[in-house]
N, C-alpha and C positions, 0 to 999 in steps of 0.2 A: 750534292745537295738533293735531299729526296722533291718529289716534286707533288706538289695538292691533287690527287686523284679525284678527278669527276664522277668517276664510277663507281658507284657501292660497291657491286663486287670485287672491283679490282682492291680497293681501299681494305676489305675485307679480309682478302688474299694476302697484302700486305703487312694488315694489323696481327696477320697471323704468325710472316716472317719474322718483323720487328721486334713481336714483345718476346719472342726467343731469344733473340740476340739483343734484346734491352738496349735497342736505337732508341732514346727517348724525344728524338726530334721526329723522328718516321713514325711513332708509335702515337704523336701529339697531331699530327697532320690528316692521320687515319683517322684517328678519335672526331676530331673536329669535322671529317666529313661526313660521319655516322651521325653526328647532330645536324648538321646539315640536313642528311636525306631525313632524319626523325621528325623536324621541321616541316621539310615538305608533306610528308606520306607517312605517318607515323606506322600504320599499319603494314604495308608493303614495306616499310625497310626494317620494320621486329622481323616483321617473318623470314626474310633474306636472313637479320642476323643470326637470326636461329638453325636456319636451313643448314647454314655455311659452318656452324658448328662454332661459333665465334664465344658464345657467353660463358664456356668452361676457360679463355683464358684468361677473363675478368678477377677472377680471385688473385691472380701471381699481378694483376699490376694495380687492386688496389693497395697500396701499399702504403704507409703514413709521410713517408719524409718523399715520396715520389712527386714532381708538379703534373703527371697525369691524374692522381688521384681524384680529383673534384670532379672531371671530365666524364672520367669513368662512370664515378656516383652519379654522375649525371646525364649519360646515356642509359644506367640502369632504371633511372628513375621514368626517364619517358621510356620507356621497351614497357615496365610495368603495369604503366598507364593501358593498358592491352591486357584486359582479362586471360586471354588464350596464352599469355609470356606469363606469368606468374608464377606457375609449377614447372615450366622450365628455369627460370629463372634460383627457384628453390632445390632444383634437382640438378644447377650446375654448382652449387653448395658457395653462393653469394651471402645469404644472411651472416653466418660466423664471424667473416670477414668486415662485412658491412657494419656490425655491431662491434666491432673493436674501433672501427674508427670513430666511433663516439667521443672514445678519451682524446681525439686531437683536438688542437689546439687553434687550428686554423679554421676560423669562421667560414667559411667557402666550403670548404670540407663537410664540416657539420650540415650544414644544412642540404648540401648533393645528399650526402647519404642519409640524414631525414627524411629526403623528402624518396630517397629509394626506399628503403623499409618500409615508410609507412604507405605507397604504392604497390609492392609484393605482397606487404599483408592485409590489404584493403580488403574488409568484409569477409575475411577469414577467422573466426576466431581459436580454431588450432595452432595457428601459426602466430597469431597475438598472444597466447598462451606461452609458446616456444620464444617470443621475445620477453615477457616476464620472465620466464623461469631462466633466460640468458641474463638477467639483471638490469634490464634497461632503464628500470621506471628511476631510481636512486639518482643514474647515469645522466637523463633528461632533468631530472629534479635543479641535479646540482648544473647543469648546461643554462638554466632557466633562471636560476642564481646569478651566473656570472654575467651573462649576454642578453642581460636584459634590456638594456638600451638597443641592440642590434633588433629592430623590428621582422625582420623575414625570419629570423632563428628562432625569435621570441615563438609566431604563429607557427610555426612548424614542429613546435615544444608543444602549443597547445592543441592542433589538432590530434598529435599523439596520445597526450591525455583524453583528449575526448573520446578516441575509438580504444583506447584499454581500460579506461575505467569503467565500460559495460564491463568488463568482465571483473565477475566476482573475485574472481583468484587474483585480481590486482589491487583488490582496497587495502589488505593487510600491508603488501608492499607501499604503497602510499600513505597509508598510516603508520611507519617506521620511520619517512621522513619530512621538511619541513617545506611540505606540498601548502600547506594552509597558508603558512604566513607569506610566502612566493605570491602566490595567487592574490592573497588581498593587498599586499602591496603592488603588484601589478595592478588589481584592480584601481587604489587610488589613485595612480597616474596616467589612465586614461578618459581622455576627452571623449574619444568619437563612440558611438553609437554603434558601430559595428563591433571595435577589439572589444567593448563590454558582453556583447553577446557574444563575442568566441570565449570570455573567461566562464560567461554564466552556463555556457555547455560546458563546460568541465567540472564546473563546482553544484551541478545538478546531480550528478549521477555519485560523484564524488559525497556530498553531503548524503547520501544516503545506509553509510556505514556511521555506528554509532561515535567512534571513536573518533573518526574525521569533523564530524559536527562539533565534537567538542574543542575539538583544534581551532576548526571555521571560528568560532563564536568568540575564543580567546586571542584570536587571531586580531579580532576586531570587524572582523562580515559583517554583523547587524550594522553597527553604525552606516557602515557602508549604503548598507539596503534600505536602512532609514532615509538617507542623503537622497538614494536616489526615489525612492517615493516623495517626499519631502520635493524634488525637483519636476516630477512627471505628473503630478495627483488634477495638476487643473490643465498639464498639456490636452490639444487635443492630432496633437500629430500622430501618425502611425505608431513610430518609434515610439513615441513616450507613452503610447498605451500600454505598447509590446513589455518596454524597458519598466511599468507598472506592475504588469502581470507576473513577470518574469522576477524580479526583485520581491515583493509579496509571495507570492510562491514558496519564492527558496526560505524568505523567513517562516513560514508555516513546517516546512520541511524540516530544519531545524529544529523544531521544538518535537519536533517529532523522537528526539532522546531525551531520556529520562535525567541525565546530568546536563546537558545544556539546557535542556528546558528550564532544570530548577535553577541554574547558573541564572538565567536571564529575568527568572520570577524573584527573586533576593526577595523571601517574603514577602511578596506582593508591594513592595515597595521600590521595585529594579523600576532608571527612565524607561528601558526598551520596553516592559507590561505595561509603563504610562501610556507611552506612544502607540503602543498598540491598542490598548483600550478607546483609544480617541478616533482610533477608525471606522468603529462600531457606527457611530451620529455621523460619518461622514455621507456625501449625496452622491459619491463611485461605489459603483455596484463590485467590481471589484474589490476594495477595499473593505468595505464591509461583508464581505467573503473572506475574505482573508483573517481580517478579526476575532467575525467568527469562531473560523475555525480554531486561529489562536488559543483561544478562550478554552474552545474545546479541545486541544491540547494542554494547556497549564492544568485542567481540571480531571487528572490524570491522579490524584492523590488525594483522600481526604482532607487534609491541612489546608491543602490550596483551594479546594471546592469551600470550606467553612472559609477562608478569608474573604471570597470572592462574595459570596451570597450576603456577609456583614458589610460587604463595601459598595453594595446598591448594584453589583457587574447582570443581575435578573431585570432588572428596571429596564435595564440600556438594550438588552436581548429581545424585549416584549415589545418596546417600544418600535425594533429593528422588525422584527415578525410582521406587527400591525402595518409596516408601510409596505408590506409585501404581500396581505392577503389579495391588496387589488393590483397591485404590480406586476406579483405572481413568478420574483426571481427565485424559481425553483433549488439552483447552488445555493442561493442566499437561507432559502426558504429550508434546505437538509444541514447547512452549516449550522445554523440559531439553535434549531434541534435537537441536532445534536450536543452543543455545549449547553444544553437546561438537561440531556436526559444523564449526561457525567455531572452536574451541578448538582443533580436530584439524588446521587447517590448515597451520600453521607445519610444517616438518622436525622442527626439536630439541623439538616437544611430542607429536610423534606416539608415540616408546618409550615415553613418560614415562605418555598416556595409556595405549596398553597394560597396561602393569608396573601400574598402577592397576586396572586391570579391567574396563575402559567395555565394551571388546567382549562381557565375559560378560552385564551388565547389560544392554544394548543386543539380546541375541539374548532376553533373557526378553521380550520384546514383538514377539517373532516369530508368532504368533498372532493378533495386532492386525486386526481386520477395519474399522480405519479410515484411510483413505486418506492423511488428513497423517500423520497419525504411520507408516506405513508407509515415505512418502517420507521423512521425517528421519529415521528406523531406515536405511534403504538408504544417503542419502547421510554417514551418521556414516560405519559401516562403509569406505566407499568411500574417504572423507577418512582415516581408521586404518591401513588399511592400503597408500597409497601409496608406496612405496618399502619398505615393510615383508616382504621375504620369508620369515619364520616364521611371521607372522600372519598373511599370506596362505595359506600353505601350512594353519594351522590348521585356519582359518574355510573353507579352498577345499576340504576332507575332513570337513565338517561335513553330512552326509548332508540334516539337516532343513532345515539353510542353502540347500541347494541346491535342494534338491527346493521348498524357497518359491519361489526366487528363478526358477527355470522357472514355476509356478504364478503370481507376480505379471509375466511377461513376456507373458502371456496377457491382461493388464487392461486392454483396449481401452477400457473408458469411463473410465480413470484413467490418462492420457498419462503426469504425472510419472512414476506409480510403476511404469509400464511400462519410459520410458525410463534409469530410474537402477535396475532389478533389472535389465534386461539390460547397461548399464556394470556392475556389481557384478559381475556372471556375468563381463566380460573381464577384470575388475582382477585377479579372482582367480588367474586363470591367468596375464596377463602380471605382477606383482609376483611368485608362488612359484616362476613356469618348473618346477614340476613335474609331475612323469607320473603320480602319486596325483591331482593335483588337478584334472587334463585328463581321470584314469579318471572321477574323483565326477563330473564334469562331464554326459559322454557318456553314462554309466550312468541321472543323472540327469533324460535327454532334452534338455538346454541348445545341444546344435552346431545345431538349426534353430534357434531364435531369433539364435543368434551371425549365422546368414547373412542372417536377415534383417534385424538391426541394420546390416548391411552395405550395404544399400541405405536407409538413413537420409537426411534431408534435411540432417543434421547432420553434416556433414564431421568432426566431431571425433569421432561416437561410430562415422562411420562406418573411422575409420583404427584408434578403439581394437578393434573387431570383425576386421577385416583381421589384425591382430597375435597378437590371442588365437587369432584360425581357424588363422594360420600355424606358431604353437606348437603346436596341437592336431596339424595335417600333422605335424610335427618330431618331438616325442614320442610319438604313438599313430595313427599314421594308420591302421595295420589297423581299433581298436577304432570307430575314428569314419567308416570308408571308408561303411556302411551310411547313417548321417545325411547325411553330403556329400553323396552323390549325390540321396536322396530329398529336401533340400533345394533343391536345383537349383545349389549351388555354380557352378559350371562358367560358367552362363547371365549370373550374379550377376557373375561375373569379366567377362566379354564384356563387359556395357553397363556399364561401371565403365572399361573401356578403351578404349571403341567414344566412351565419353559426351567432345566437346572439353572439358566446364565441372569434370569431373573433377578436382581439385586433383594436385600431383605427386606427394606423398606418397603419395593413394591409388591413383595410378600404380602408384609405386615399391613399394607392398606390395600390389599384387594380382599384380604378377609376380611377386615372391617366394613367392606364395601357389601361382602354378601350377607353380612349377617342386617347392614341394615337395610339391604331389598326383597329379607325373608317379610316383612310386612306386610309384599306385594302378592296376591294369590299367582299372577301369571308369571311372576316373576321367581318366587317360590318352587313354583312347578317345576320351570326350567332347570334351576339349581337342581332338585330332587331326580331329573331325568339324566343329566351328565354326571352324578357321582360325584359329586367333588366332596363325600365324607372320605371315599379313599385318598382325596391328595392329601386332603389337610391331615388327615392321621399318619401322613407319612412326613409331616413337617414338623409332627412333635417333636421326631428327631434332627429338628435342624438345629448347625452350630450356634445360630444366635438365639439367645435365650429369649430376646420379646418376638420373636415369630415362634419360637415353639413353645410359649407362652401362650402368646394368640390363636394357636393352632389347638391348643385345648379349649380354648373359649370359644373359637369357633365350631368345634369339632361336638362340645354339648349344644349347643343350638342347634345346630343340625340334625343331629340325636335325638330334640328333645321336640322338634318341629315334624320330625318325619312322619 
């Protein structure tokens, strides 16, 4: 009879003789005292193991129909627990092995060797990687299936998911199998507070492939997430805040594809867009973020922006804003914002938000010294008044309007809110084309930033600059002749036409631009000292016909001015 060795080393020495000669009773006694010492000293007895050269004979004895097997996975699992054993552990060629015994059958088994894997590849994601691409995810899916009443197997299924569904190269595997419907049925059957936040780390990261969401959703999640709002909305326990946030959350996430989203809007007539509209007038700050943003996700399409705006959903928004100018819940305050400046996109909701008032409500947070909510204040405005020439004209003679919007054009460490106050400054004047609203402009110091939105990397804000500058030339060129020049105008025009990567539009509107600041004698001058009758005669030959069209219009004005 072999006899219980007290000695690691000896036990070691032992384990070594045995598993040659496949003593499976001396081979079980050794085992059992290496969990022993791992127990006491986890550190000192990895290191022994290792030292003694023991973990290359782990592959020959885990083996499936063996009763050492569990033992084994299960001294590899605490050795792993020990940063410093893990690349040994991988370079005594354990994984291979370790991942076949997936397919047993014996619950003891599975979960030793879950909980080794996912201990070897803790916070590796190469080696997480080299378990997808071995097939694990399928493997765990359908384990998670069967053993689901076994609680220890179950968490051991789902911290796995949790640490491989970071990685990206595992969504597609997961979205091949019926990961979604697992999970929400798991979900319905748990009581405690805790195993719901071990499923909701799985199905965060997870819901963020499109494909999975739409699984999630057909799955039946929402209801779920309903349930549990619906349960936590008036707790005031930790948990049921956490379990609020958390549950909200993932439904905003959700809607975050373009086919669950529409799945759950069913023409604006779906319970779940009821129930989420109801959260908007709720008195949790959360939920009314969450709503929100809802909102601002269904309003992803025009169809759903005009049903939303016919069904009173701006009233509910304005109302939610007003209780937050003095509240001052900033999330609250960038979510609302946001869904009025996707609201505002459509044509036929643009009067409609008007006539409702968003613009007034929208300038009360003009004082805002926080940078989101500045940029969704700018880009509502901006989305309002497209095409809108009264409203522009309004907002364009709004002294305080403007004088921010110079003021946030200035905001070199906040790009956004830099780049859409200076588009706001040209909307203004190109939608109202008027001469009040090019005065408030100038008056307000706005024509330098105009020139220098003109030299943007952004061809698009750079043409909307070119248009509003051209308007300013047209209607007031005396009041603004001072800014243009000390701007450097002139210079701005040159490497804008001098540039070949220059688009033709920007072509086509920086000669319109000089022929109408030839009016100006200083500015005339300038022109006449840089040449630019040689660009533009060399642009009569350009491929597009209305720039070398313009290029001879502008080319006898210059000619005829000289």
């Amino acid at each position: 009879m072999f006899l219980f060795p007290d000695n690691l080393s000896d036990a070691l020495e032992k384990l070594k003789i045995a598993s040659t000669d496949s003593a499976t009773d001396s081979v079980e006694s050794c085992l059992d005292c290496l969990l022993k010492a791992l127990a006491n000293n986890s550190t000192e007895a990895s290191m022994k193991i290792h030292e003694m050269g023991v973990l290359p004979l782990f592959p020959t004895l885990l083996h499936p129909q063996s009763s050492c097997t569990p033992k084994v996975a299960n001294i590899i699992a605490e050795v792993a627990k020990n940063e410093f054993m893990r690349s040994p552990c991988v370079e005594a060629g354990l994984i291979p092995p370790l991942v076949q015994l997936l397919s047993s059958t014996d619950q003891e088994v599975l979960l030793q060797t879950g909980r080794a894997l996912g201990n070897i590849c803790y916070d590796s994601h190469s080696l997480q990687a080299q378990l997808i691409n071995m097939g694990v995810i399928p493997t765990l899916v359908k384990l998670l299936g069967i053993h689901s009443h076994n609680t220890a197997l179950t968490e051991m299924c789902l911290i796995a998911f949790g640490n491989l569904a970071e990685l990206e190269s595992s969504k597609e595997q997961f979205a091949s199998t019926n990961i979604a419907e697992e999970l929400v049925h798991l979900f319905q059957k748990q009581m405690e507070h805790e195993k719901k936040e071990m499923i909701f780390e799985v199905l965060a990261p997870l819901a963020e492939n499109d494909v999975i969401k739409l699984q999630l959703v057909e799955a039946g999640l929402v209801e779920c997430l309903l349930d549990v709002v619906a349960q936590t909305v008036d707790g005031e326990r930790e948990e049921d805040i956490a379990q609020l946030k958390t549950a909200s959350d993932l439904m905003v996430l959700l809607l975050l594809g373009d086919e669950s989203m529409q799945k759950l809007f069913e023409g604006g007539k779906g319970s779940v867009f009821q129930r989420v509209l109801s959260w908007i007038p709720s008195h949790n700050h959360q939920l009314q973020l969450a709503g929100a943003l809802a909102i601002a996700n269904f309003a992803r399409n025009d169809g759903n922006c005009i049903h939303m705006v016919d069904t009173g959903i701006v009233q509910k928004l304005l109302e939610l804003l007003d209780r937050h100018v003095e509240e001052g819940n900033v999330t609250v305050q960038h979510a609302a914002l946001s869904a009025l400046r996707n609201l505002a996109i459509p044509v036929v909701n643009k009067s409609k938000m008007l006539s409702a008032g968003v613009a007034d409500v929208v300038l009360k947070f003009l004082q805002s010294e926080m940078p989101p909510v500045q940029f969704k204040l700018l880009g509502t405005l901006r989305m309002l008044i497209d095409t809108q020439a009264e409203a522009a004209d309004h907002l364009g003679t709004n002294g305080k309007l403007v004088e921010r919007l110079v003021e946030w054009c200035e905001a070199k460490d906040h790009a956004g809110v830099m780049g859409e106050s200076n588009r706001l400054l040209s909307a203004l004047i190109r939608h109202s084309k008027s001469k009040e609203v090019v005065r408030t402009v100038i008056q307000g110091g706005g024509v330098k930033h105009l020139v220098t939105m003109a030299t943007s990397e952004h061809m698009i804000m750079q043409n909307e600059a070119l248009v509003a500058l051209g308007l300013i030339a047209a209607l007031d060129l005396v009041a603004a002749e001072k800014d243009l020049v000390g701007a450097g105008l002139v210079s701005v025009l040159h490497k804008l036409l001098s540039d070949e990567r220059s688009a033709p539009e920007i072509k086509y509107n920086s000669m319109i631009l000089i022929c109408a600041v030839m009016g100006s004698e200083p500015l005339h001058k300038e022109v006449q000292s840089l040449a630019f009758i040689n660009i533009v005669s060399k642009l009569r030959a350009h491929e597009n016909k209305t720039v070398s069209h313009q290029a001879s219009l502008t080319e006898q004005r210059l000619t005829a001015q000289s």
